[in-house]
ZAMIFI-52736 format. One line per 3 residues: their letters; for each residue x negated, y negated, z negated of N, C-alpha, C. Coordinates in nm, 4 decimals, m for minus. Atoms other than C-alpha are relative to their C-alpha. Layout:
BEGIN
A = X/Y/Z/X/Y/Z/X/Y/Z  ...
REM end
This chain:
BEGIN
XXX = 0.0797/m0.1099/0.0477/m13.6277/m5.7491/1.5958/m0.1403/m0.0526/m0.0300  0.1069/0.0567/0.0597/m13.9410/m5.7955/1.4268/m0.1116/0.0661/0.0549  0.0588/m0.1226/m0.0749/m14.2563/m5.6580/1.5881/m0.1765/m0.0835/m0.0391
XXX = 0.1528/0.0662/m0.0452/m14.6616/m5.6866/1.5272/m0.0796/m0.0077/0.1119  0.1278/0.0092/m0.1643/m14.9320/m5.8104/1.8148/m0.0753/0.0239/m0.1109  0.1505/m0.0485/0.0502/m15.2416/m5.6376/1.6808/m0.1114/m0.0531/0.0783
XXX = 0.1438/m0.0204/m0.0709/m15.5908/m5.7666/1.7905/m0.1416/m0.0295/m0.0599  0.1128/m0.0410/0.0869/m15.9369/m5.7639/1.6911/m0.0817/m0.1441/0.0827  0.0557/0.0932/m0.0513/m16.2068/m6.0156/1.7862/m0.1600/0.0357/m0.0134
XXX = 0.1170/0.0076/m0.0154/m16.5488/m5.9780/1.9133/m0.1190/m0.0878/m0.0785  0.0575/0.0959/0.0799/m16.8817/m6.0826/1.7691/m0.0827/m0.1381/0.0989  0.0016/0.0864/m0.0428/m16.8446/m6.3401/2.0368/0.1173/m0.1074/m0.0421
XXX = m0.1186/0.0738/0.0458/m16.5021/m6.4800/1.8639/0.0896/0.0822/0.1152  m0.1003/0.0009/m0.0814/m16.3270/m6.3553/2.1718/0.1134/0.0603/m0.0206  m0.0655/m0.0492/0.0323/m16.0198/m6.2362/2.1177/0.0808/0.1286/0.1175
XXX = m0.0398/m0.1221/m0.0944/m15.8588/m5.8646/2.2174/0.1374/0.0544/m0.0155  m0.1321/m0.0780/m0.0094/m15.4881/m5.7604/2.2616/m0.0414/0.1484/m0.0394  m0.0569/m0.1814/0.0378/m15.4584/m5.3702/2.0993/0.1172/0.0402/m0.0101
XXX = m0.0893/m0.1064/m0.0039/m15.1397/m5.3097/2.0861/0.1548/m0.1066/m0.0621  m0.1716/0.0716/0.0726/m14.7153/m5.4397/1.9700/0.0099/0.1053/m0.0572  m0.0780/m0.0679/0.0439/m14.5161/m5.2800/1.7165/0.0509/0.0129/m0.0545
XXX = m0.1213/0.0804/0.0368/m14.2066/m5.3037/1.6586/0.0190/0.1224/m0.1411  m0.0706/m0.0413/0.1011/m14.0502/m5.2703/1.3341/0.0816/0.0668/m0.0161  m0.1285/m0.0787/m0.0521/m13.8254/m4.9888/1.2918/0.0418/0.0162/m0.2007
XXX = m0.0170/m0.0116/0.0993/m13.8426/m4.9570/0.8951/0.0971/m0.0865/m0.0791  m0.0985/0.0805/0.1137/m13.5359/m5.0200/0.6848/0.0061/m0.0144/m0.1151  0.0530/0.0143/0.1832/m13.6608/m5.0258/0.3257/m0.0939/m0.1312/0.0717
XXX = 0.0781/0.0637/m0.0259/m13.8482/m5.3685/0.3182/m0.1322/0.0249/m0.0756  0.0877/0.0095/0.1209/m14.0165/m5.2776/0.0016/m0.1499/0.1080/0.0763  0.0887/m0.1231/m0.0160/m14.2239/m4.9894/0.2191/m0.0833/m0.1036/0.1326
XXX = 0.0275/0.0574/m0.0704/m14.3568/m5.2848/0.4655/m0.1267/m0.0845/m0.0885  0.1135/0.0703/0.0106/m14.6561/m5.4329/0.3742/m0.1413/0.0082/0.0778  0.0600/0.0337/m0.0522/m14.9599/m5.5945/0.4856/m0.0749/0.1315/0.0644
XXX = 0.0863/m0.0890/m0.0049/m15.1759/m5.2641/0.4445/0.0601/0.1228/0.0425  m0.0687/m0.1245/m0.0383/m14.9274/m5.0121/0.5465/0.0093/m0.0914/0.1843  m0.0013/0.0325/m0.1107/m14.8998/m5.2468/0.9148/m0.1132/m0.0225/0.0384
XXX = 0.1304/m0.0223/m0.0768/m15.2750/m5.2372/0.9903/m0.0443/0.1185/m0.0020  0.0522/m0.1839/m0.0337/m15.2966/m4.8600/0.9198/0.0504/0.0482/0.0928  m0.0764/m0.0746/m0.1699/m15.1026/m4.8400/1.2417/m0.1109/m0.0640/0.1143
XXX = 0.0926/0.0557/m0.0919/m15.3639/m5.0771/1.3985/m0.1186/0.0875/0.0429  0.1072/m0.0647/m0.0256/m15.6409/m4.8642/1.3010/0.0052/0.1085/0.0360  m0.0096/m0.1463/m0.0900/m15.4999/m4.5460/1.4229/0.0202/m0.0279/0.1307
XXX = m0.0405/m0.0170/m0.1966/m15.4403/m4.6823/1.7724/m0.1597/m0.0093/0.0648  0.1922/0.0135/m0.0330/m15.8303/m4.7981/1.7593/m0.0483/0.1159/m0.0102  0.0503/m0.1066/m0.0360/m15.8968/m4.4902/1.6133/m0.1537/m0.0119/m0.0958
XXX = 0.0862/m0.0016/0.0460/m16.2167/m4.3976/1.4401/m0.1942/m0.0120/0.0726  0.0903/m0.0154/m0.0618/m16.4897/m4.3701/1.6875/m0.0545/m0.1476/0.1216  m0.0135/0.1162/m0.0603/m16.4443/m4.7644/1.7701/m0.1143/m0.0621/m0.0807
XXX = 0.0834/0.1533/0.0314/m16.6997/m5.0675/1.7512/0.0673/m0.0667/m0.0664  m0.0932/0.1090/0.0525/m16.4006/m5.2857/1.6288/m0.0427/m0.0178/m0.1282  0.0733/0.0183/0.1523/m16.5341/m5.4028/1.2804/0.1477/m0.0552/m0.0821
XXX = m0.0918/0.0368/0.0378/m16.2205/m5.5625/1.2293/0.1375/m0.0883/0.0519  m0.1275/0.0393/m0.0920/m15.8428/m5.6479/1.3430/0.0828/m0.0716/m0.1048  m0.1076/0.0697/0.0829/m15.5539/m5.8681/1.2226/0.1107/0.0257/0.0962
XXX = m0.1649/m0.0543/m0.0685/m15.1726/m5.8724/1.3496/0.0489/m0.1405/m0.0535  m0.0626/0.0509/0.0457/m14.9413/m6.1365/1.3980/0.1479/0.0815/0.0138  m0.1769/m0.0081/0.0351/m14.5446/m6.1204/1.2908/0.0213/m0.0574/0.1647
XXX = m0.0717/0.0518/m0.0854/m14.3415/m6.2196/1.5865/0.1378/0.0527/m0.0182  m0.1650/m0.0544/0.0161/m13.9421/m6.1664/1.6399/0.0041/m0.0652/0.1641  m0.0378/0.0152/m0.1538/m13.8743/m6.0430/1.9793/0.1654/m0.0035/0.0349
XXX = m0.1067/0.0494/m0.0402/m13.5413/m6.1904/2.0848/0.1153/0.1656/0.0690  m0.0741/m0.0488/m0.0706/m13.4306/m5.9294/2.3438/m0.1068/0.1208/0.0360  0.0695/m0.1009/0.0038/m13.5037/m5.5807/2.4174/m0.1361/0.0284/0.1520
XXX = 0.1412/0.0120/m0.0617/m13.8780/m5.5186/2.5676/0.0531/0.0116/0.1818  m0.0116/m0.0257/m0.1369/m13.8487/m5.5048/2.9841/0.1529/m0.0699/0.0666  m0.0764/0.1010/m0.0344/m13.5323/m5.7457/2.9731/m0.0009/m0.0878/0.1173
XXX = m0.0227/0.0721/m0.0826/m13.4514/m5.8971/3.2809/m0.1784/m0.0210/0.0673  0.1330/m0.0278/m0.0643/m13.8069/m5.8041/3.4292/0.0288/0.1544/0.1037  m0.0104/m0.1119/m0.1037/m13.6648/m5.5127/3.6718/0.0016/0.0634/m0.0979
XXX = m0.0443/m0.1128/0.0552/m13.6287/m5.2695/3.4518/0.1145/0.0202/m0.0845  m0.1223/0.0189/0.0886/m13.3528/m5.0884/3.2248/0.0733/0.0913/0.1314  m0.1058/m0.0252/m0.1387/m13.0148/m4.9753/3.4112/0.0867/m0.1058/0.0099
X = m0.0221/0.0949/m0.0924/m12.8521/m5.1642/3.6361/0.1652/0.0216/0.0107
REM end
């Protein structure tokens, strides 16, 4: 499954985790760059300092809380 890490970076460079999210869209053609950071900026939200965020791609193997205690048993 395919999923973005969203984070933003201070005007120290530092870098900030905001948020995963996973891909659920089955049209590819409706996936692009600017349609997957308008999910970034609604989790920030409007009333944020953040000046600006990026996202990487990742492909998460196995479903989230896998063999970490959770799930049923």
């Amino acid at each position: 499954m395919v999923a973005y890490e969203f984070y933003s970076s201070d005007e120290t460079g530092k870098e900030h985790f905001i948020g995963i999210l996973p891909e659920r869209r089955k049209n590819p053609e409706r996936i692009t760059k600017k349609s997957v950071l308008n999910w970034g900026w609604k989790v920030i939200g409007d009333n944020s300092d953040v000046k600006d965020i990026y996202f990487v791609k990742v492909d998460i193997q196995s479903p989230i809380g896998a063999g970490r205690g959770f799930g049923t048993y």
